[in-house]
Every structure is written in structure tokens, then in C-alpha cells.
RODOLO-72867 format. One record per residue (C-alpha): x negated, y, z; residue number from 1. Coordinates in pm, whole numbers, plus 50000, padded with zeros to 5 digits. Layout:
xx_yy_zz_tiza
X_Y_Z_NUM
...
//
This chain:
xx_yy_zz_tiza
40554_62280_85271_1
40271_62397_85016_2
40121_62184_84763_3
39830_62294_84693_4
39479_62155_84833_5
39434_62286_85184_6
39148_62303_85418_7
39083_62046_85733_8
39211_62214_86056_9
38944_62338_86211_10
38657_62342_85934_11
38585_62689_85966_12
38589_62762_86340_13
38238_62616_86400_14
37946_62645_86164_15
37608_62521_86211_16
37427_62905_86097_17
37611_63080_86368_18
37781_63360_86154_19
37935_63705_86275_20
38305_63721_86320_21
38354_63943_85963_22
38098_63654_85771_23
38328_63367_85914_24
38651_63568_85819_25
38524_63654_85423_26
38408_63286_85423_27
38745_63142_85516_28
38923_63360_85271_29
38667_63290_84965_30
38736_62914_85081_31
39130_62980_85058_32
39031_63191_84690_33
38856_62899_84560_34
39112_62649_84652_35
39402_62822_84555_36
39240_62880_84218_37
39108_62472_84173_38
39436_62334_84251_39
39575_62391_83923_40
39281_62288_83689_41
39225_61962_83906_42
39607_61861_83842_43
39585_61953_83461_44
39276_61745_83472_45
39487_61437_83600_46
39754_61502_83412_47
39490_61519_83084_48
39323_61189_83264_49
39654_60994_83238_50
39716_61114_82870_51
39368_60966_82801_52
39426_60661_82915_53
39771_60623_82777_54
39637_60698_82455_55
39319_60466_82502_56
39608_60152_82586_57
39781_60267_82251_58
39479_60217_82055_59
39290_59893_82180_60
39457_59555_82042_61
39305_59360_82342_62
39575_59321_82650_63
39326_59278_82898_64
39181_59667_82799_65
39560_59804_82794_66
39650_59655_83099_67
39343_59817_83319_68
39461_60158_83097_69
39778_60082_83265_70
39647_60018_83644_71
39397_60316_83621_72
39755_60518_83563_73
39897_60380_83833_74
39614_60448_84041_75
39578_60810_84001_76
39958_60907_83982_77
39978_60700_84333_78
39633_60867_84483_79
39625_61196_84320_80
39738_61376_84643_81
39475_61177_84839_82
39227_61259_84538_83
39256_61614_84557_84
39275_61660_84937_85
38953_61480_84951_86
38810_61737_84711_87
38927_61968_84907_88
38764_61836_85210_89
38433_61817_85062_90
38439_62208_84935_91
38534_62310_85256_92
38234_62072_85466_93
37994_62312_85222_94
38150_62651_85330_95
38122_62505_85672_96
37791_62479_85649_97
37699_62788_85461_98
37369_62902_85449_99
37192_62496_85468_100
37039_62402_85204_101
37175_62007_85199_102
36810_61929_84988_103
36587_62050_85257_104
36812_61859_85525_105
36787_61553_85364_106
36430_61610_85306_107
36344_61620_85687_108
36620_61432_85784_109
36558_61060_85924_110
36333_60830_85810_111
36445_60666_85447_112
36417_60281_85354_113
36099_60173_85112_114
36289_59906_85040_115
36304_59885_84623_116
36619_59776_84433_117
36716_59853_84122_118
36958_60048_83975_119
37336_59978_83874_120
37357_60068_83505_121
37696_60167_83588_122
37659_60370_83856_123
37325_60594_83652_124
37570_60634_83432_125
37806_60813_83597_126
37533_61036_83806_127
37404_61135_83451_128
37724_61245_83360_129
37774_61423_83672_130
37432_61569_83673_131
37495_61698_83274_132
37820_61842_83401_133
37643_62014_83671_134
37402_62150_83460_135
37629_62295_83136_136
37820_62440_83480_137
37536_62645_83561_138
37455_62741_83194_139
37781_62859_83147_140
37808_63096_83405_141
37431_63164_83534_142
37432_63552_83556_143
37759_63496_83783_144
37615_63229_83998_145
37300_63438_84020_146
37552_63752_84175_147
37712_63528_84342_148
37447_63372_84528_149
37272_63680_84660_150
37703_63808_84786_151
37709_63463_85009_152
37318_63494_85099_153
37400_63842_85274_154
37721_63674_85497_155
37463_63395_85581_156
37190_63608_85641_157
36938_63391_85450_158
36771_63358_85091_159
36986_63346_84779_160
37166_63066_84792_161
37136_62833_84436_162
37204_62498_84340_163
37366_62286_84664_164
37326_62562_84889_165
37613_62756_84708_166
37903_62663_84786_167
38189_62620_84547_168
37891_62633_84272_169
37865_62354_83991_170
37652_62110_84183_171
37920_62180_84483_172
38163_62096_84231_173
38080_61759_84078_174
37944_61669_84423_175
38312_61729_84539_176
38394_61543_84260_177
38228_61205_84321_178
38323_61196_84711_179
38685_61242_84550_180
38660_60962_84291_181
38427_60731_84500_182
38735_60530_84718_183
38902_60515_84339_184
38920_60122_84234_185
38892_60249_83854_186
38692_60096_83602_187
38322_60245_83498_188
38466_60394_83184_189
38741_60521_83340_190
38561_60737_83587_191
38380_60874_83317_192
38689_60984_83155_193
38813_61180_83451_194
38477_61320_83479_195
38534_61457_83087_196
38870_61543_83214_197
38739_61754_83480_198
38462_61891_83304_199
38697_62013_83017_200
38977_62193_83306_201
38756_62291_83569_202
38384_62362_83533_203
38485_62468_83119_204
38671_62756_83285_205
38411_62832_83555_206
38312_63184_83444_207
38667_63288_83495_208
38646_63073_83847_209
38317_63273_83970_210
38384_63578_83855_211
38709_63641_84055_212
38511_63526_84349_213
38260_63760_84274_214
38504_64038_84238_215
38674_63939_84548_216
38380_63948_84745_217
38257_64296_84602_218
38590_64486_84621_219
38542_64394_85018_220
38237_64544_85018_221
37947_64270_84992_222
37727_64413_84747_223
37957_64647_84574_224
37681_64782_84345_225
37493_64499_84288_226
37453_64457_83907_227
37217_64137_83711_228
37014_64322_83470_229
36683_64238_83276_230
36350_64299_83372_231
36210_64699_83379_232
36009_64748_83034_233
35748_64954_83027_234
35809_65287_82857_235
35493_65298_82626_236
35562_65548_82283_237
35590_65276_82073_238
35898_65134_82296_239
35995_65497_82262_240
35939_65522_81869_241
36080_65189_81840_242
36456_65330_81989_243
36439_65622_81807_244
36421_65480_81473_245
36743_65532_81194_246
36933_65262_81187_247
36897_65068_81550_248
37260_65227_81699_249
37231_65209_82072_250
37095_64904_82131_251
36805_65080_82310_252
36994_65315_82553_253
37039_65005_82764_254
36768_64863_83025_255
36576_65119_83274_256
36571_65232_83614_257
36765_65466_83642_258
37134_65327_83559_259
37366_65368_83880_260
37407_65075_84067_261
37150_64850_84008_262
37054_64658_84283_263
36661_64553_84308_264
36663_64193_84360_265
36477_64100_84713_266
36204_63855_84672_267
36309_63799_84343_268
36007_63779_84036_269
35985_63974_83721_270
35970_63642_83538_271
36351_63534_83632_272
36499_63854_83470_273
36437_63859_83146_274
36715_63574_83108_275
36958_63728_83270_276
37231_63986_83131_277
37393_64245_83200_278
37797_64269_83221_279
37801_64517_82949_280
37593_64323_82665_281
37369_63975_82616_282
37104_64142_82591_283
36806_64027_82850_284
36671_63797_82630_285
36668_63984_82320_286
36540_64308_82451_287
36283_64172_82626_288
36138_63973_82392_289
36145_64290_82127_290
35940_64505_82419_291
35650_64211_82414_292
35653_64204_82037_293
35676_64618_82057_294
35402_64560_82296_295
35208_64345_82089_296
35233_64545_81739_297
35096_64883_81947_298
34802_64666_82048_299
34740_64627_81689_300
34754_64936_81584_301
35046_64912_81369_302
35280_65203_81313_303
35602_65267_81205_304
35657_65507_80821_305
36025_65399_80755_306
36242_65552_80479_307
36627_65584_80624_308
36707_65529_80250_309
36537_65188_80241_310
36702_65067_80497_311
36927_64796_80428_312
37316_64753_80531_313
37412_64483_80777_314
37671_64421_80449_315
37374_64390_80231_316
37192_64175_80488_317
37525_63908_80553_318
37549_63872_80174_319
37123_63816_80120_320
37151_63515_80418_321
37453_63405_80260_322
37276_63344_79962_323
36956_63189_80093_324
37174_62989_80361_325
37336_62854_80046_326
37004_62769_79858_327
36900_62497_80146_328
37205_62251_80017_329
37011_62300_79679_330
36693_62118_79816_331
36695_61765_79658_332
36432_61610_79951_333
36413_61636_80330_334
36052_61678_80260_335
36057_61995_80079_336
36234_62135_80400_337
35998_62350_80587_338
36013_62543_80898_339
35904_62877_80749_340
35700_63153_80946_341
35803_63473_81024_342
35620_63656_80684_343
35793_63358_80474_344
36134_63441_80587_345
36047_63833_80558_346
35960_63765_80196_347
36259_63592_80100_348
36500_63788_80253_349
36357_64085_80085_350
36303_63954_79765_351
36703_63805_79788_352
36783_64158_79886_353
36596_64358_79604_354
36741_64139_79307_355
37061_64375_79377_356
36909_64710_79442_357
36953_64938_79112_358
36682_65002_78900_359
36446_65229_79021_360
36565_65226_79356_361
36274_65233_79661_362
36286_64865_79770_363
36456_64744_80071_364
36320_64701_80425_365
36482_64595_80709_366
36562_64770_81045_367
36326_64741_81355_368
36607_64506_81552_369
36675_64340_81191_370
36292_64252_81172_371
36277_64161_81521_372
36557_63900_81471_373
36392_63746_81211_374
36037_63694_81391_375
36161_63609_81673_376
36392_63314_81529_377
36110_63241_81326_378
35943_63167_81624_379
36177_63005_81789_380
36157_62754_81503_381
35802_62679_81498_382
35807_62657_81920_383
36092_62423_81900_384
35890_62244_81581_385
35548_62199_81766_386
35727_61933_81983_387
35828_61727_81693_388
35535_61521_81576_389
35407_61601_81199_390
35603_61274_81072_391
35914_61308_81237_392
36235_61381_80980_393
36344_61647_81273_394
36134_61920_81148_395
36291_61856_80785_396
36639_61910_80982_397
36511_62213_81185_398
36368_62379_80864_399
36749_62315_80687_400
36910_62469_81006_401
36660_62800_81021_402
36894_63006_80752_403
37208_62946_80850_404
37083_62996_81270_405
36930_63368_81163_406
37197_63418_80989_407
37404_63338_81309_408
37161_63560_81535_409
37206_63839_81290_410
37549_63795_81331_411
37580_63806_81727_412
37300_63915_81956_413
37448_63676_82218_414
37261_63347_82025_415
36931_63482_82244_416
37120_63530_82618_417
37470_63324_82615_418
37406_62901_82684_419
37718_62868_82546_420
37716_63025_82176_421
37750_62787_81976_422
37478_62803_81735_423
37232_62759_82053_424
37419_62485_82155_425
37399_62339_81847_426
37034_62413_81772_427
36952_62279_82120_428
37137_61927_82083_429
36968_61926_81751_430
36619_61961_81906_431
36707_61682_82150_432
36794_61448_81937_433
36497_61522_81722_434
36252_61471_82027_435
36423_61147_82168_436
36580_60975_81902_437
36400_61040_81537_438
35984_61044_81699_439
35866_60749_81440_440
35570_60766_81733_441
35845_60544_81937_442
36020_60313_81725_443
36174_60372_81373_444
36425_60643_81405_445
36813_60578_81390_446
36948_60569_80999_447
37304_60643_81156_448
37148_60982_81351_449
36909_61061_81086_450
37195_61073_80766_451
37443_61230_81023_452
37168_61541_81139_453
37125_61538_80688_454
37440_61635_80643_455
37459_61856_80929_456
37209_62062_80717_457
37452_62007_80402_458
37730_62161_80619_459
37584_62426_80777_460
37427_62566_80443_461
37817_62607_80288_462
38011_62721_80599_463
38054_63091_80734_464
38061_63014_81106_465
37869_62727_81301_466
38155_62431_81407_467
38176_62341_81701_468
38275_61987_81625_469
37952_61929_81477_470
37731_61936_81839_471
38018_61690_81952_472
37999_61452_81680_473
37581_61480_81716_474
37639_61439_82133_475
37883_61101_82063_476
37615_60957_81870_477
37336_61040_82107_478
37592_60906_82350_479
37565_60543_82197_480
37224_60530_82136_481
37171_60613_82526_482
37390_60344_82593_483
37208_60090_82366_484
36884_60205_82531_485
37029_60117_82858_486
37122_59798_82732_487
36755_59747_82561_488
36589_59870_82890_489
36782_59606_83128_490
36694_59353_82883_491
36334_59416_82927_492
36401_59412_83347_493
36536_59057_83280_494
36221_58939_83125_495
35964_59082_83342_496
36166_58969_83629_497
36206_58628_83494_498
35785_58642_83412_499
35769_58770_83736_500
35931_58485_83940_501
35779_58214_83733_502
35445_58352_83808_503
35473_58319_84166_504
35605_57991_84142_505
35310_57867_83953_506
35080_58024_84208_507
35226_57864_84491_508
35276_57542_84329_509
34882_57633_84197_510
34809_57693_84625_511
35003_57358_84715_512
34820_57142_84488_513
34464_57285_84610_514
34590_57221_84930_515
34666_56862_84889_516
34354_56818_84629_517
34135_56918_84876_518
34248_56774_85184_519
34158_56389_85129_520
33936_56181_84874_521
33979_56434_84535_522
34077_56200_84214_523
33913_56210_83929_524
33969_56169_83487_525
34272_56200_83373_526
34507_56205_83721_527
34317_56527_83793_528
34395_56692_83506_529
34758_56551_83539_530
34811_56692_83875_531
34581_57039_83831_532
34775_57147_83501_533
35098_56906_83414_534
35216_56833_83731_535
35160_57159_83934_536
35370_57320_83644_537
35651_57040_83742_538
35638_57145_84072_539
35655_57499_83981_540
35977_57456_83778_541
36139_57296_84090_542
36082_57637_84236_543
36201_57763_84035_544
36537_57603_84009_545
36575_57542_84380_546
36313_57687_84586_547
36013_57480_84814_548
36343_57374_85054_549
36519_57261_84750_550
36609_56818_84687_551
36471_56830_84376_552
36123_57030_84479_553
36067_56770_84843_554
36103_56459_84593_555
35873_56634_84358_556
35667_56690_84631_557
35681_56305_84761_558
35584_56158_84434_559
35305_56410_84406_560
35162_56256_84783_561
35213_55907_84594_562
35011_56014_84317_563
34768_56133_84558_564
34782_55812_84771_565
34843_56013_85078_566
35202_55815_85069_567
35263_55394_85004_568
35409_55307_84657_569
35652_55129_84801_570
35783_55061_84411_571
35537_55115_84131_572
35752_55090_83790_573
36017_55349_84020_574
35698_55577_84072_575
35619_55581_83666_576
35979_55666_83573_577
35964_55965_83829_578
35642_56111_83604_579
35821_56012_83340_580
36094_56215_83388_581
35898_56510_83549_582
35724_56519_83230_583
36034_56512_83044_584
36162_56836_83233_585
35895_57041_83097_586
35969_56950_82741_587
35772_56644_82687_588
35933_56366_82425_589
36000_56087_82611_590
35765_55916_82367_591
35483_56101_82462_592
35563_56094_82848_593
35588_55748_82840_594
35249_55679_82679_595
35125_55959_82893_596
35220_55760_83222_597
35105_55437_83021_598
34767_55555_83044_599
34806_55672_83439_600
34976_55300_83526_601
34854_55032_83305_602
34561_54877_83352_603
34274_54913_82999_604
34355_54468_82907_605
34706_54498_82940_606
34764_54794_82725_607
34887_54762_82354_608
34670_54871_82074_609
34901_55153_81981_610
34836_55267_82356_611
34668_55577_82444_612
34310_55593_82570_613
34216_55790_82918_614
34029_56021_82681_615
34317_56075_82470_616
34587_56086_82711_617
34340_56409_82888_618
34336_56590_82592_619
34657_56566_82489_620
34745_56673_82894_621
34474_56996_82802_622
34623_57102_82476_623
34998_57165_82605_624
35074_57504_82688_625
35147_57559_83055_626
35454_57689_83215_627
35566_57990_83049_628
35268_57988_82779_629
35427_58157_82435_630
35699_58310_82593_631
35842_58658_82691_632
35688_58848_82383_633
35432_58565_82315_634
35211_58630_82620_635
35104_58424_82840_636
35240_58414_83206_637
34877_58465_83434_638
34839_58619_83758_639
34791_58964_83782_640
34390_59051_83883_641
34407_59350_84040_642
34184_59673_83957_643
33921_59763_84200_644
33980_60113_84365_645
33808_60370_84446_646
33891_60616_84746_647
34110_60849_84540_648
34258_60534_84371_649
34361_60362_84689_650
34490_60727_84848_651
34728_60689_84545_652
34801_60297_84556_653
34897_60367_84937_654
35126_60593_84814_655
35312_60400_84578_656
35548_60277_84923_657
35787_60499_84851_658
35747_60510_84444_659
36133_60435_84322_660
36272_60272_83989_661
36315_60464_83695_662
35982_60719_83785_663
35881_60905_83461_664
35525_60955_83420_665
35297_61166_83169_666
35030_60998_83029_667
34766_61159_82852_668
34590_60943_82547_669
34248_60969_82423_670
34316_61199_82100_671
34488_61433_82380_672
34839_61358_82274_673
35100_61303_82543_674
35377_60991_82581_675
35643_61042_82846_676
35722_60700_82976_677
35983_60557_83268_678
35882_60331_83558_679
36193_60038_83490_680
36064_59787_83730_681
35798_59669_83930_682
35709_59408_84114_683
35575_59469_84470_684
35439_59125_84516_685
35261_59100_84174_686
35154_59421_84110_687
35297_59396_83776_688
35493_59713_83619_689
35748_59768_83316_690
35680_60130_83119_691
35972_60193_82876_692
36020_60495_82658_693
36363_60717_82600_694
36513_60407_82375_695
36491_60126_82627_696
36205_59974_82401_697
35858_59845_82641_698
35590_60051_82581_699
35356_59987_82848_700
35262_59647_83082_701
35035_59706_83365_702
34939_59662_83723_703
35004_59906_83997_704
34620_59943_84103_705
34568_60022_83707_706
34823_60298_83746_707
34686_60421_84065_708
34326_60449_83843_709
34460_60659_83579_710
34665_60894_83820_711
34339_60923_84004_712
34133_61035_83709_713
34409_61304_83566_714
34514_61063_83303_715
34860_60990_83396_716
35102_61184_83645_717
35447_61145_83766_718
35704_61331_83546_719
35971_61535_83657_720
36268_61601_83415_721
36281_61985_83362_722
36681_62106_83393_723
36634_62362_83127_724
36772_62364_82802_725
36510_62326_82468_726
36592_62635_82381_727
36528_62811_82714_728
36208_62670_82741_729
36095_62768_82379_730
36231_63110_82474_731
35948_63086_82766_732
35721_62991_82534_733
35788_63270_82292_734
35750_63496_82601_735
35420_63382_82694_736
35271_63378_82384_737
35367_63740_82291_738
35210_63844_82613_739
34911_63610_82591_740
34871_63784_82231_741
34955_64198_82307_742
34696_64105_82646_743
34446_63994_82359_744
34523_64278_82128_745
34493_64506_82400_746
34193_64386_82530_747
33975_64363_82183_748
34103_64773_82142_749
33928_64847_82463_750
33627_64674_82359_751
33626_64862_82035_752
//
């Protein structure tokens, strides 16, 4: 009897795409290839799970923590089987249905709820961390996911499959993963810790994983010469000089159209390529972006006239960075850290390498690819810079980082194409925690984060090769601050939903007491303003506390009719301790209540000279803050007035039914800057909405038909988080630029 996971009976002989007898039979087998292969990693991952939590119970003094270490072992030594089986199941419901794309079918699927809850800080926890595994997944291994999705598009017969549509791909994966975990009593933390375990044994060996499947699918003849390569450049002479020159090896014999087996990608875009790579190099990225600077420099008019003899060594090159990497250490303030252009790094690499040239020597000048590095990094710099605001210590950080990173893209041509070099990794959790954590624009920035990224820079300026353990010590302490933003944001949910409810319980005890003011003979002086303000805030506490069908609200409610004479005082003295002590209940001394109710009960002769006066017993009623006045950030607690719309206003107001918790919207501020901002609660009854920024802290308090106004007029939008890394996108950027420039260049030399 085998062992390993095994498909449901039956899965395969039915699929919903009706596929031809040879698609259903390679579908089945890549099924039986990718289960064969996960069974190991997912019981190394259980075994590593169970290690983790032994060694968590070893370390925690509290007996409560080591005895849930202890029943979370217990738990997955007694449900393993059951855990991977059910993994199993789910990978093979997604080859079932190969060729659906699961987000289109749940987009025109049945109708979903409006109703609006919030979220379980628990449970966004763990989709984070399944989404982030998801997505490192896919960064990992993207030129293989990108074969493999067109291989299972052709047994479909559809598009390229990506993203849920593939099956056995990352999102497949950790999707498999939760149905697997989900009937799993374990703790919150726990979970996460098999995720980590999983991540670490299964999708941290995925490259491996997809490209066996891709070279089982190819040796059977799906696709056998299909190839991932980058874009087609354009062969204009200065592309041509450019290759040609002394000193740039082969680099430039790779690209074209005309190497054997390269498949042209249906309906793909010329965009998409230039981040892929081929098989024999990481290239895409680099050589591309060299064309559009090649590109750009012909537009200009700039030519080559390079001495082979000037040309500098890649020795003489490692030993000029090594130096200059070491001077950043040197720097005595974060302030005199700059990210330097592309001519300022030029200059002092040169002049670092001419201090060693002999005397008399022609000076030193760097190869075209050497050159290319550098502006290109130094561009990456300043792209990744222009997102940090002018006062944030980030760009300090970045501008200690920009040696030793050239120094690392000298070094290996793979920093540009391969997610998973280090340095980019690196460089990219650096830029996030710059842009989320150390923006003095959003709070003041964390000490802990800020001395930790400091001597980062110290590190980095002494050491040889980038450390891997660095990104993981920067990720555990981005870690904790997202959890004490989660714990800042639910705070902030607590108070507006506690302003919230006591703001409808003033209005309806407000409504009530209108209602029973103007339904008879209206009093007048100072039981007027007793009832209006004092005593409509009692009654608004009792709804508080028990609702309009509480005991405490109906009495409440009978003393008011009393008051009002619409009931008999069957006891008078009984009726003056019940104001008494409904006065007391909304923080009144007892002193002061009882002179209050003096002045309501006592006729003007019988009163004591140190008695209160109608006149002052009213004012003293009118200068005590209502219900909720000086609370919840020292605002006051008043209904809501809604904004009037306009047509396009109330088209977007109507559409707010289906408008979810934890929404991120743009909004754009009058000196043009932009604020990213979430959506943590609103109230649908009220109006009233919570805007918090990345660290949990309020940043914006407004109505619903407010935010409908500013979406209307272009000033806000909803937000939608982009899955690509910082340094992808400032790769984009790089890319437009240079061909927003050479279009320029190119342009003004025609008009000349």
C-alpha cells in the first residue's frame, strides 16, 4: 500500500473543458508528477513544523504556551495523513478543472452578500502570509511558470494559463495549503509556523518543482521548442558598435531572431519580455535596458572613440568599489549620505581607479557594459529615491547601500533579472521599509528600524558578499511593526465603533424626547432644559447599556412621562431620588444632583439660602458637556450631516453597497502630493468612516457622501495593491523613461 498523496478516484475522468483523450492522459500523469514530487517536501515540512514547536515549548517559561506547543504536536503527528490527502485533493480539483480560471467563475458566479463585517485580525493575518508566500513563489520561478503556462494552455486549448488558472502553480499551492490546514484546531501562531514551514520545503524549492514539470511535458512533445527569451532589439549601428567594442566578451551574441527554437509568444506584448530570461543567462533585463540607453545615446549624437589600453580590468574595477564601498562606513552623519547620479558615481570610480594607474599612463575608462552598470544602478537609485519623501532617513540608507549594490551588480549580471539574488532582495525590503515605516509624513519613524537599516549600511560597507541574514533580520522587524499596526488600527475600530453607537443612541433618545415634548402641553425654564439636554443623555446611556427593551431604559422612560405629567406621581420624594440618581449615572456629584433636583421639586419659600436658583440650576444644566463631549480624541460626538450630491456623486454613493473593509484609496492633496490610506471601518447607518495609514495610526474622519464628492471630482480613488516587487516597478520606470527620453532625442534630431 503506497504512502504517498494520491488522487480522488475518479477526479480525472470528467472535466468541465471537455479535453481530448491525449490532453486528459498528459494531465493525469503531470497530476501523478506533481504529487509524487510534493509528498516529500510536505512531510519534511511537518516534520520541520513539529521541531518548531518543540523548540518554541523549550523556550517559553509560561505552561499554558508549552502545553498548546505540545497539543499542536499532537495534532499534526495524529492528522498529518488526513493533512496531506486533503492537499492532495485540492491539487487534483484544479487539474480537474483545467483550463477555468476560478477568478472569472467567482466573478459571475451567484449573487454575493452586501452585508459588511469586519475582519478577524487573525485570520488577515494568515491570508497575508499566504498571499506573500504566493507571491515570492511566483518571483522565484517566473520564467518557468511563464513556460509552463503556455505547455498547459495548449492541452486546454485556451489562453496562457497564470495565477489560479495554473494548476500546481504558487497560488494553487498555498490555496491547497489553507483547504489543508483549515479543519486544523491549531492556534493562530501556529498556523503561521507551518505556513513558514511550508514555504521554506516546498514553494523555496519550486524552481526545481516546475522545471521537471516543464521538462516532462516538453520531452512528450508539448512545446518542445518553446524557449522564454527577451524582447527583439532593434539592430540600429550603434547597437551594432556597441557589441563590437574591446572588452564586452559575448554578452552581445545573445538576443535576436534568429536563434533556433524560439517560440513567438501568441497574444503576448513586447512590454512582458523584457523581464523575462533566457535558460542560458539573466539577461532580459539587463540587455534591454542597455538597447534603450544605446538607443538613447545615438539620439544624442554621442559616439564611441575608446582606447583598448584604457580600458580597465574587472580586477582593477572589484578593488576601486572595494575601496569606495569601504569609504561609506567613513561617513560620520546619515545626512551627508546621498544618492549620487550616474556622472557622480562615474567620477568617483574613475578618480578611485586612476590614483593606481602609473605615471604617465592614459587614464582609465570603463567598458560599455561596465558604464552601463553603473547608470543604470544609478538610476535605479534615484527611481527607488523619488518615492521617499525629501525628509525621510531612507534616502540616507539608500545612498549608504548604492556602493556596495553596484558593486554587487558588477559582480553578477543576475541582480537586474533573478527576484531572488540577494542583493535585490535586500535592496527591495530596504525600499519597503523606507516607504512604510521611516515616511516622517506619517508618524515619527521607528528608532528600533531606523538604527537597525544604520547599521545595515555599516555592514554592508565592510563585507565582500551581501548576507542574507540581514533581509531576515530587516523582514522580523517589519514583521512586528505590522503587527503593532494591526493592533493600533483595531484600536481605532473600537473607538469609532463605540462613537458610533453612542451617537445613535443620543439621536434616538434626541427623537423620543421630541416625541413626547411635542405631543402634550410643552414645559417650560429649567425642566425643559433638564429633559432636552440632561435627561435625553440619561436616556441615551440606558441604550446604551441595555437597549429601548431594556429594565433600566422602560423605568427611565416612566419617570421621564412623570416629569412630563403624562403619568401620576404616585410618590413625589421616590420621583426626586430617581433624577437624582439618573443624574448621578452621567457623572454628576451627588451634591450637585441633589441641588439640581432641589430646584426642579422644592417650592422658591421652602428652599434654604444655600439653595440654587431656577436661573442657576439652568445654567449649570447648559454648561455640562453632553454625552460623549471630550472624548474619543477630544471631539465631540454630533450627528453626521451629510454632503449634498451631485449626479456623479450619488452614481458613486450608490455604489458604495458593495464597498468592503480594509479598501485602500489614493487621495490626491492640494500641493499634488499623494497619501495612500485604508478604509478600516464604516458605519452604514451614520455615514461615518475610519481612514488609517500603513501604521494603524487615523489619518482621516469623514462621511461616506464626502468620499463619494472627492471620488467624483478625481480627488480620491480606490487603491489597488500592485503585486510587484519595488524593484520591478523602478525597473519599469527606468524603462519608460529611457524610451520617453531616446523618443525625445530622436524627435528634436528630426526637427534639426
Amino acid at each position: 500500500m503506497s504512502t504517498g498523496m494520491q488522487p480522488p478516484h475518479g477526479r480525472m475522468g470528467q472535466v468541465a473543458i471537455a479535453l481530448s483523450p491525449r490532453a486528459e492522459r498528459e494531465a493525469q500523469q503531470g497530476l501523478s508528477l506533481c504529487l509524487t514530487w510534493l509528498d516529500m517536501p510536505l512531510r519534511e515540512s511537518l516534520r520541520d513544523f513539529s521541531q518548531r514547536l518543540f523548540a518554541t515549548a523549550e523556550s517559553t517559561r509560561n505552561h499554558l504556551e508549552q502545553q498548546e506547543c505540545f497539543e499542536s504536536r499532537n495534532i499534526i503527528e495524529r492528522e498529518g495523513p488526513a493533512f496531506r490527502n486533503r492537499f492532495a485533493a485540492h491539487l487534483s480539483e484544479r487539474f480537474r478543472h483545467l483550463g477555468e480560471n476560478p477568478e472569472s467563475k467567482s466573478a459571475t458566479g451567484e449573487h454575493v452578500s452586501l452585508n459588511l463585517s469586519l475582519v478577524d485580525p487573525e485570520e488577515q493575518e494568515q491570508a497575508d502570509a499566504l498571499s506573500s508566500m504566493a507571491a515570492r513563489g511566483e518571483a522565484r520561478s517566473a520564467s518557468s511558470l511563464f513556460e509552463l503556462g503556455y505547455r498547459m494552455a495548449v492541452l486546454a486549448g485556451t489562453a496562457p494559463l497564470e495565477g489560479e488558472a495554473l494548476p500546481a502553480g504558487p497560488r494553487v499551492l498555498t490555496a491547497a495549503l489553507e483547504a489543508a490546514v483549515a479543519p486544523l484546531p491549531l492556534a493562530s501562531a501556529h498556523r503561521l509556523l507551518l505556513f513558514h514551514a511550508v514555504d521554506t520545503h516546498v514553494l523555496g524549492h519550486s524552481e526545481a518543482f516546475y522545471g521537471a514539470l516543464n521538462e516532462h511535458y516538453r520531452t512528450r512533445g508539448i512545446l518542445p521548442g518553446f524557449r522564454v527569451y527577451p524582447n527583439v532589439r532593434v539592430s540600429t549601428p550603434p547597437v551594432a558598435e556597441r557589441r563590437g567594442r574591446p572588452g564586452e566578451g559575448a554578452a552581445g551574441g545573445v538576443g535576436g531572431t534568429g536563434a533556433s527554437g524560439n517560440a513567438n509568444v501568441p497574444g503576448g506584448s513586447h512590454e512582458a519580455a523584457p523581464v523575462s530570461a533566457t535558460s542560458e543567462g539573466h539577461i532580459g533585463v539587463l540587455e534591454s535596458l542597455r538597447d534603450l540607453l544605446a538607443n538613447r545615446v545615438a539620439a544624442q549624437g554621442r559616439g564611441a572613440g575608446f582606447a583598448p589600453d584604457r580600458l580597465v580590468s574587472q580586477d582593477e574595477l572589484q578593488t576601486a568599489l572595494s575601496a569606495l564601498q569601504g569609504h561609506v562606513s567613513e561617513v560620520a552623519g546619515a545626512a551627508q549620505r546621498e544618492i549620487r547620479s550616474a556622472q557622480a558615481l562615474r567620477d568617483e570610480l574613475l578618480n578611485q581607479l586612476n590614483r593606481g594607474r602609473p605615471a604617465g599612463s592614459p587614464p582609465a575608462e570603463l567598458t560599455l557594459e561596465q558604464g552601463d552598470t553603473v547608470e543604470l544602478t544609478a538610476m535605479l537609485f534615484q527611481n527607488l529615491g523619488q518615492q521617499l519623501g525629501a525628509a525621510s532617513p531612507g534616502r540616507a540608507v539608500l545612498g549608504g547601500l548604492q556602493w556596495p549594490m553596484l558593486r554587487a551588480a558588477v559582480n553578477d549580471r543576475g541582480f537586474f533579472d533573478r527576484p531572488e539574488h540577494p542583493a535585490r532582495q535586500l535592496l527591495d525590503t530596504v525600499s519597503e521599509a523606507a516607504q512604510h515605516w521611516l515616511d516622517p509624513a506619517e508618524g515619527e519613524p521607528d528608532a528600533a528600524l531606523i538604527d537597525r537599516l544604520e547599521r545595515l549600511v555599516v555592514e554592508a560597507s565592510h563585507a565582500q558578499v551581501i548576507d542574507p541574514a540581514w533581509r531576515s533580520e530587516i523582514e522580523q522587524q517589519i514583521a512586528q511593526l505590522s503587527r503593532k499596526a494591526h493592533v493600533a488600527e483595531r484600536r481605532q475600530i473600537e473607538a469609532m465603533e463605540g462613537r458610533d453607537r453612542l451617537e445613535r443612541a443620543r439621536q434616538r433618545a434626541t427623537e423620543i424626547m421630541s416625541e413626547r415634548l411635542g405631543s402634550g402641553a410643552a414645559p417650560r425654564g429649567v425642566l425643559r432644559i433638564l429633559l432636552e439636554r440632561t435627561w435625553a443623555d440619561v436616556l441615551a446611556l440606558h441604550i446604551l447599556r441595555g437597549g429601548e427593551t431594556g429594565e433600566a431604559f422602560l423605568h427611565c422612560l416612566g419617570v421621564t412621562d412623570q416629569l412630563l405629567g403624562r403619568r401620576p406621581i404616585a410618590d413625589v420624594q421616590k420621583l426626586r431620588v430617581e433624577v437624582e440618581r439618573g443624574l448621578e449615572h452621567l457623572g454628576m456629584h451627588p451634591s450637585e444632583a441633589a441641588q439640581v433636583a432641589a430646584g426642579l421639586f422644592e417650592a422658591p419659600e421652602k428652599q434654604t439660602d444655600e439653595a440654587l436658583t431656577p436661573t442657576d440650576v439652568a445654567l449649570r444644566l447648559k454648561q455640562r458637556p453632553r454625552l460623549g463631549e471630550g472624548t474619543a480624541h477630544g471631539e465631540t460626538v454630533a450627528p453626521v450631516e451629510p454632503t449634498p450630491l451631485d449626479a456623479a456623486a450619488r452614481a458613486v454613493y450608490d455604489g458604495f453597497a458593495t464597498l468592503r473593509f480594509g479598501t485602500w484609496f489614493e487621495f490626491v492633496h492640494d500641493d499634488g502630493n499623494l497619501s495612500r490610506r485604508k478604509l478600516a471601518w464604516f458605519s452604514p447607518t451614520t455615514g461615518r468612516c475610519l481612514f488609517v495609514n500603513q501604521r494603524g495610526s487615523r489619518a482621516e474622519d469623514m462621511d461616506l457622501t464626502r468620499l463619494a464628492r472627492l471620488i467624483a471630482r478625481g480627488e480620491a480613488r480606490e487603491w489597488r495593491e500592485q503585486r510587484m516587487s519595488f524593484i520591478d516597478r523602478a525597473w519599469q520606470a527606468v524603462a519608460r523613461s529611457l524610451r520617453r527620453d531616446g523618443m525625445h532625442e530622436t524627435r528634436m534630431a528630426g526637427h534639426a
